[in-house]
C-alpha positions in Angstrom: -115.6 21.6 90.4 -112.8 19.2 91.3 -113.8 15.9 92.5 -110.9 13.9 94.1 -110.3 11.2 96.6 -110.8 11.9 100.0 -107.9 12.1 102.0 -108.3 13.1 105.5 -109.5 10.8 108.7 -113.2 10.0 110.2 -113.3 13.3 112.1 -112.8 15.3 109.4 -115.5 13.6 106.9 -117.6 13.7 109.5 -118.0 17.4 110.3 -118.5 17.8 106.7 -121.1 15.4 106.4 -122.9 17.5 109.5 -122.7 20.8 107.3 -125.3 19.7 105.2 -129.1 19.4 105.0 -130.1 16.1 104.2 -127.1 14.0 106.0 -127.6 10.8 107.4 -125.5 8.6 109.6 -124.8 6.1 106.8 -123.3 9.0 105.3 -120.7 8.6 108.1 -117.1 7.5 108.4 -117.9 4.7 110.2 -119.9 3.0 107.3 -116.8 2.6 105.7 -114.8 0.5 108.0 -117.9 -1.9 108.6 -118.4 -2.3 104.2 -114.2 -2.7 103.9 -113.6 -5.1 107.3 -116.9 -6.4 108.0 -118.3 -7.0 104.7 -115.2 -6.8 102.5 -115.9 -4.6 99.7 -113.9 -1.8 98.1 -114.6 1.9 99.0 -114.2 4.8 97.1 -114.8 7.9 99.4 -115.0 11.5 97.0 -115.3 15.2 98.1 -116.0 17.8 95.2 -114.1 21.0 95.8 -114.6 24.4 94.3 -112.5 26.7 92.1 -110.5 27.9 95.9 -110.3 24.4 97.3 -113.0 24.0 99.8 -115.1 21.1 99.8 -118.4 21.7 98.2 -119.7 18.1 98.2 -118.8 14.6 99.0 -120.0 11.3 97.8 -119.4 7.5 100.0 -119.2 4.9 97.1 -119.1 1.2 97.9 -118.6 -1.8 95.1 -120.3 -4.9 95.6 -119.2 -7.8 93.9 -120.0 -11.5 93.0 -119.7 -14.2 90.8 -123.6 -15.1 91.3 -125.7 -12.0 91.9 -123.2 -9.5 89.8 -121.4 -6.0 90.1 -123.0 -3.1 91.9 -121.2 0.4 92.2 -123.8 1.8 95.6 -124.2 4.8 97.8 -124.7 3.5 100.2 -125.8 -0.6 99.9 -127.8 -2.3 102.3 -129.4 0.8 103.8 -131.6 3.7 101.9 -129.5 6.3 102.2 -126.3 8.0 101.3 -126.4 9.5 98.2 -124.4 12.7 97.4 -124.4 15.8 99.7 -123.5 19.1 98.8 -124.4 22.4 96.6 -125.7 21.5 93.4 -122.7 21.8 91.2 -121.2 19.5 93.4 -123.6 16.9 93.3 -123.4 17.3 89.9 -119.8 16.9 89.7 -120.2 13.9 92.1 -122.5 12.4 90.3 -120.5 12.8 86.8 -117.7 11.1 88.8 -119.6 8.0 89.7 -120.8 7.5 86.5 -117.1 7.5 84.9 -115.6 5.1 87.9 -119.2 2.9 87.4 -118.3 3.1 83.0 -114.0 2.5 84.0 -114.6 -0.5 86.2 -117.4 -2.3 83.9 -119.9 -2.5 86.8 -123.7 -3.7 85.8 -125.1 -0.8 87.6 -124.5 2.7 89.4 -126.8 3.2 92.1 -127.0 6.6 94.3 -129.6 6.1 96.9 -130.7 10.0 97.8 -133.6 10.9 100.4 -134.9 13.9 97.8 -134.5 14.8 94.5 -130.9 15.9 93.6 -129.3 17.0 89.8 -127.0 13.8 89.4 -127.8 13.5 85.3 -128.6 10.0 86.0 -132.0 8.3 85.7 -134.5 8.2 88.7 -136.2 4.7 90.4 -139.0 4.9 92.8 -139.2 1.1 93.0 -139.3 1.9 96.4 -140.4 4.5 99.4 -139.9 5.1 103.0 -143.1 5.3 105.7 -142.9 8.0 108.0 -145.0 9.1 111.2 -144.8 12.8 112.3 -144.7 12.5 116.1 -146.2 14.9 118.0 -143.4 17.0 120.2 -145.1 17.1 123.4 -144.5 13.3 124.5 -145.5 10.1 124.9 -148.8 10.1 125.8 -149.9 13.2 122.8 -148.2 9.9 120.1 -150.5 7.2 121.7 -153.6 9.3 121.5 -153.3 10.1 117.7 -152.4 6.6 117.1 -155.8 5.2 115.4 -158.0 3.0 118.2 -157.4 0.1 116.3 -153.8 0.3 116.9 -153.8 1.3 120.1 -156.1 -2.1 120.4 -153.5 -4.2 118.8 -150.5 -3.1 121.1 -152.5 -4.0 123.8 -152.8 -6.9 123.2 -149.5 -8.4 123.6 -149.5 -5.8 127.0 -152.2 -7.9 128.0 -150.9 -10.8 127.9 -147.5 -9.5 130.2 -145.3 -9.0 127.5 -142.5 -6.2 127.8 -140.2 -4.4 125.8 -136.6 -3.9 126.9 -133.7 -1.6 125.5 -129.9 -1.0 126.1 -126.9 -2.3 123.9 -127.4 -5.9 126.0 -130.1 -6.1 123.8 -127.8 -6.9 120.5 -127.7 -10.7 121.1 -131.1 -11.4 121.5 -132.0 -9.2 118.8 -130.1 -11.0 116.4 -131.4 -14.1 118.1 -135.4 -12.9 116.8 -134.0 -11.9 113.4 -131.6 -14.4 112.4 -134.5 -16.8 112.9 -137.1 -14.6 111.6 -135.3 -14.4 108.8 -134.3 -17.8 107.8 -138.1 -18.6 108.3 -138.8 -16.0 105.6 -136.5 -17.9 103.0 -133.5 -14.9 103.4 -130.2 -15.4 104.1 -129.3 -13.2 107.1 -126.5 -10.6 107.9 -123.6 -11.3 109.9 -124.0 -10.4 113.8 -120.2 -9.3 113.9 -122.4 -6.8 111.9 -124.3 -5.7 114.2 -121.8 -5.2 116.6 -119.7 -3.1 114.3 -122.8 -1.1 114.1 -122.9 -0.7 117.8 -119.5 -0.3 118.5 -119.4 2.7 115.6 -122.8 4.6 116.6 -122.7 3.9 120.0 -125.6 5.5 122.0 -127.1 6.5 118.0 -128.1 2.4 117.5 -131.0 1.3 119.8 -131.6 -2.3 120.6 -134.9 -3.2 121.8 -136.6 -6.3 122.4 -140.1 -7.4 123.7 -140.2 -10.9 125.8 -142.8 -13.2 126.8 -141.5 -14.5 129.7 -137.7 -14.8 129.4 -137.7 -15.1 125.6 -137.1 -12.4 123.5 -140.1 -12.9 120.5 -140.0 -9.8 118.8 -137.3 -7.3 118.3 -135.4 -3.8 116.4 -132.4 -2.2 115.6 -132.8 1.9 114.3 -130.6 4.3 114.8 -131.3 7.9 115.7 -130.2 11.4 114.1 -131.1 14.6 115.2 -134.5 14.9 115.5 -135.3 11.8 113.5 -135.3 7.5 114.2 -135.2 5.2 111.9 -136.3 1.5 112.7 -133.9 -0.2 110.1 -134.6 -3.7 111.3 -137.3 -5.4 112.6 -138.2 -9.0 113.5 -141.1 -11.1 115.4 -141.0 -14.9 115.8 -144.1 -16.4 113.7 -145.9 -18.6 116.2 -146.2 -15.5 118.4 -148.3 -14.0 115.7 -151.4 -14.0 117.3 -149.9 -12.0 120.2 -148.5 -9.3 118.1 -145.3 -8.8 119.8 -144.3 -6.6 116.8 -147.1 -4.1 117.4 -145.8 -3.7 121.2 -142.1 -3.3 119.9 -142.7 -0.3 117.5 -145.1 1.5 120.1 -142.0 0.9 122.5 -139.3 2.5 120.2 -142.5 5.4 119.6 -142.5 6.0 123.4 -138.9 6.0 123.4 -138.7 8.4 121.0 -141.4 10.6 122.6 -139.3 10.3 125.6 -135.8 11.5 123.9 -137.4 14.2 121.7 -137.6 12.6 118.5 -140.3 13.6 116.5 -140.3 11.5 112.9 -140.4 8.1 113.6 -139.1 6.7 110.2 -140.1 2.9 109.7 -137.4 2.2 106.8 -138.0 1.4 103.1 -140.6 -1.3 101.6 -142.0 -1.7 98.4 -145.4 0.6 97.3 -148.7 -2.1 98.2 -146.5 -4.7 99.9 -147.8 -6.2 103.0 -144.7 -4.5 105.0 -146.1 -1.3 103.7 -149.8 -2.0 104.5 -148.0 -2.7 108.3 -146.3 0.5 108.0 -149.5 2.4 107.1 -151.8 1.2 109.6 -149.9 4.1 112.2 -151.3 6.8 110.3 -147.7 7.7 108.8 -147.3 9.1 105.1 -145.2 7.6 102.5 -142.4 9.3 101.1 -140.4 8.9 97.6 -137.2 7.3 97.8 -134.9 9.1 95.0 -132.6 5.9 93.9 -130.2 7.7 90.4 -129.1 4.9 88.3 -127.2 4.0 85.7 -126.2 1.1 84.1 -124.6 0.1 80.3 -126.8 -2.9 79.8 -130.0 -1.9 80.9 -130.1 -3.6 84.4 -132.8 -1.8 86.3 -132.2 -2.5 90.0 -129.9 -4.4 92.3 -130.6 -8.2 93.3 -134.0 -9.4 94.8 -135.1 -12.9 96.2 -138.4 -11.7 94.3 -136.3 -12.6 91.4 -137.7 -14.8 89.3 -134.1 -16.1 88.3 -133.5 -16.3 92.7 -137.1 -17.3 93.4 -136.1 -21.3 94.5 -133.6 -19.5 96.9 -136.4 -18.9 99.5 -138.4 -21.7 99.1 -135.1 -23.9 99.6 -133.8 -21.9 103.0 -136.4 -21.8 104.7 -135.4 -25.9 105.0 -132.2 -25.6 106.6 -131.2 -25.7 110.2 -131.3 -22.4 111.6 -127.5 -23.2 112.7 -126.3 -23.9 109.0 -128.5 -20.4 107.9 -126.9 -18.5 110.1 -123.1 -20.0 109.0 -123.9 -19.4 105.3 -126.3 -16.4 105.2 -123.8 -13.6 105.7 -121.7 -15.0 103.1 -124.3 -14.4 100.5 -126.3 -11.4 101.4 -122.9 -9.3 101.6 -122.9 -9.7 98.1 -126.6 -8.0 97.7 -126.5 -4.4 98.0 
């Protein structure tokens, strides 16, 4: 197996990523413009090819780099996916590669974030999982039914009390709106929303924006994208005095009904850490958890990528929380681009 740079344009790395099992869309071309002109980090894009020159594998590497939280060689960073695709010699080969580009630039860790267990020669982490819900394919109203009665009670709730959910990419702005504050009020600095709207400029009618209002204000909201038969709510925000209400339980029924609707049938409701209070959230559905296959390595021993759980980040929260939402939203995405 040769592994080389990749060479050819979107189209082209796209239908390979399409031939085979397990592709996502952060596997996709488009990633790489949003982590080199968005987010300003190098890319190093590989294909393994066999003994006759077809590809047999490729690999989407991203470095992430900073003087405060350190040197990260990911596949792909800020998401949970986008390890190496391919037969298994290639991902071998792949994975051989990223370790001798991850030794050559002196990185502190190699991280290749796979959906299932791949032959990479590098070390396994299951710090973390993904919660799935297998949705039944005969629509919208078959999903609600075999949602437990206490969830069905929750959504509700915030039904109840005339709140709707809305979708469509109009949605972006008051999306970001929801998580940029919901996100300073956690203590974490927040992305960018040019972001977001390379995101929906790149996926197009893939990235769903869905909000739910009270009134005329938007108090809960998501961002997923879609893939074949699967949707994956990859972020997700509700304002906290609205608590009571549960807003948040209304928005993921109304991305469940949309996906009903479209012929989805595995909602996916992203990564969280095993007995965390998002995964406790997540569970509550009636979904199933499943193992996220993270290959590491790493010369000095660092075990995973930067955390505001940190103990050596842990005044980082406790400090932003303080600041005006306007000055968060200015100096988040110049920090969290620098956390894979």
């Amino acid at each position: 197996m040769k592994v080389s740079a990749f060479e050819g344009d979107a189209t082209q790395w796209d239908a390979l990523v399409r031939a085979w099992p397990g592709w996502t869309p952060f596997h996709l071309y488009g990633w790489r413009g949003i982590q080199e002109s968005v987010l300003g980090h190098e890319c190093h894009y590989l294909v393994a090819r066999d003994d006759v020159g077809q590809v047999a594998g490729l690999l989407p590497l991203v470095r992430v780099k900073s003087r405060l939280f350190g040197d990260y060689l990911v596949s792909m960073p800020f998401v949970n996916y986008g390890g190496p695709l391919g037969s298994v010699e290639a991902v071998r080969a792949l994975g051989g590669r990223a370790r001798e580009l991850a030794e050559r630039a002196g990185v502190g860790l190699l991280e290749l974030r796979s959906r299932r267990e791949q032959d990479v020669g590098l070390t396994v982490s299951h710090r973390k999982i993904t919660v799935v819900l297998d949705l039944p394919p005969v629509g919208a109203e078959a999903v609600w039914k075999a949602l437990p009665a206490k969830v069905r009670s929750q959504v509700r709730r915030p039904q109840k009390e005339g709140m709707v959910a809305r979708f469509g990419p109009d949605q972006m702005e008051p999306f970001y709106g929801v998580f940029a504050r919901h996100m300073r009020d956690l203590g974490t600095p927040v992305q960018s929303r040019r972001l977001f709207e390379a995101i929906r400029s790149g996926l197009g009618a893939d990235v769903w924006f869905g909000c739910v209002y009270a009134g005329a204000k938007p108090v809960a909201a998501g961002c997923g994208i879609r893939w074949g038969t699967e949707f994956e709510m990859t972020w997700a925000s509700a304002l906290q005095e609205y608590n009571a209400a549960a807003p948040n339980m209304l928005l993921y029924w109304s991305f469940m009904e949309r996906c009903a609707a479209e012929g989805v049938t595995l909602f996916n409701f992203g990564r969280c850490t095993p007995g965390s209070g998002t995964h406790r959230f997540k569970s509550q559905w009636g979904s199933r958890d499943e193992p996220l296959w993270w290959y590491q390595w790493s010369a000095t021993g660092k075990a995973a990528t930067p955390s505001p759980d940190d103990g050596a980040f842990s005044w980082g929260p406790r400090l932003w929380r303080h600041l005006p939402l306007a000055v968060a939203n200015v100096l988040g995405p110049r920090i969290v681009r620098s956390i894979p």
